[in-house]
C-alpha positions, 0 to 999 in steps of 0.5 A: 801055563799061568795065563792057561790057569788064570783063564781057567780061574775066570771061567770058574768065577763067572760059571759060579757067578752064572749059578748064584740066583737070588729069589724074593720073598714073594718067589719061588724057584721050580728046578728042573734038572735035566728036564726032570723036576728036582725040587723048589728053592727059594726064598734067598740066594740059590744055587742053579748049575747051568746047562744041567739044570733049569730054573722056572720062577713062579710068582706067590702074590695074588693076581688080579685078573680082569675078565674080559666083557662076556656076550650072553643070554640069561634064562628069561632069554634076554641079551646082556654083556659081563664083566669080572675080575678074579683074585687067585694066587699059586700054592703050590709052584710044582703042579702050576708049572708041570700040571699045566702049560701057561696059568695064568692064560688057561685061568683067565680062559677057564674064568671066561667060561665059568662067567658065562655057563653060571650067569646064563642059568639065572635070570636077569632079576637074579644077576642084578640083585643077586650078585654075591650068591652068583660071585660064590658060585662062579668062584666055588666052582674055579676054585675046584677046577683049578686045585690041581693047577696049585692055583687058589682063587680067592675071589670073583666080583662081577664088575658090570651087567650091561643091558640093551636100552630097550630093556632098560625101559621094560626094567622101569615099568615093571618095578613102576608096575611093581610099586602100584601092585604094592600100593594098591595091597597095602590100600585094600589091606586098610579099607580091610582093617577100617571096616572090621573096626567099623564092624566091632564098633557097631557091635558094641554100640548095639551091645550097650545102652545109651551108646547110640544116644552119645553118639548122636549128642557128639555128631551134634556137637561136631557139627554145631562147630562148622559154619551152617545156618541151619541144621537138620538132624533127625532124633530117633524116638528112643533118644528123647525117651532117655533124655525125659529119663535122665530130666525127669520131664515127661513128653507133656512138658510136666514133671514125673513127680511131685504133680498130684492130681486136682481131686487130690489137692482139694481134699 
């Protein structure tokens, strides 16, 4: 009868021992008490009754998930392979483990998927340059699909955008294409601007008296300044009229005052 007891007492420890459960701070315990789901535990020492009841542990941490590489064609019909990695984590352990069979496959299968009908939307200027407002896109839309899974995805980065070598060099001629385009605007966009100049100058040089004439002495000036023997330059009429003007020396060489006429002088 004592070793009926004490065997009864073994049984007893180690049933209760069997039952003892101690979850991190990270975990949580999905109990499922014959096969109905019960409550969820944890953190800490938990209680989980073998035979009747079952306990599913589900980690809250975020997962880093690297999405496969991904054949496909954008838009502008043009063969590329991408890859990702996904950020998500569980909220919520009931609907991760009752709402879907395996999470963590069906998200990376979803993750796959989404990759290729977003990118596929776009053309390849936009994958190349536009890959934060594609990363929001594509995670906006596994964030909503995989809300009744409990599961929140955080973030998508698309990793790598590989492309065909012969594309490579078609993506090098057109932004070298691209340069010349803008060269050639900005150069026209000169010659427009220095030819309005040209044109306000003239105006005013035609709206002021004696501009001209400062303009010829400069030009003058600046080639007086060069290495030449000889130099012709033509001088308008006008020119030497304001010159007399400003000298006082008529075209005959005699001056405009002071000169009285032979009669004059006599008497």
């Amino acid at each position: 009868m004592l070793i009926f007891f004490a065997a009864l007492a073994f049984l007893l420890v180690i049933f209760l021992i069997s039952s003892l459960r101690i979850m991190r701070e990270y975990e949580r315990a999905v109990v499922l008490f014959l096969g109905r789901f019960q409550n969820v535990k944890g953190p800490g020492l938990i209680i989980v009754i073998p035979i009747i009841q079952q306990m599913i542990k589900v980690d809250l941490r975020t997962v880093t998930m690297d999405v496969p590489t991904q054949d496909l064609i954008t838009r502008d019909n043009v063969s590329v392979q991408v890859n990702a990695v996904l950020y998500f984590r569980v909220l919520k352990p009931k609907e991760a483990i009752i709402n879907v069979e395996d999470y963590m496959l069906a998200t990376e299968q979803l993750a796959q998927t989404t990759l290729r009908s977003v990118l596929g939307q776009h053309e390849l200027d936009q994958l190349l340059a536009e890959r934060e407002r594609l990363n929001e896109n594509i995670q906006a839309i596994l964030d909503q699909q995989t809300d009744q899974w409990g599961i929140k995805v955080a973030n998508v980065e698309i990793k790598h955008v590989d492309i065909d070598a012969t594309m490579v060099r078609a993506i090098a001629k057109q932004a070298e294409a691209e340069r010349e385009r803008r060269a050639k605007i900005i150069h026209a966009d000169g010659e427009f601007e220095a030819s309005t100049r040209l044109v306000d100058a003239a105006e005013k040089l035609a709206t002021q008296s004696g501009s001209m004439q400062l303009r010829y002495l400069q030009t003058l000036t600046e080639i007086a300044g060069e290495k030449s023997s000889t130099i012709v330059f033509p001088l308008p009429v006008n020119l030497m009229e304001s010159l007399h003007k400003l000298t006082g020396i008529d075209s005959k060489g005699e001056g405009s005052e002071g000169s009285t006429p032979a009669s004059e002088s006599h008497q």
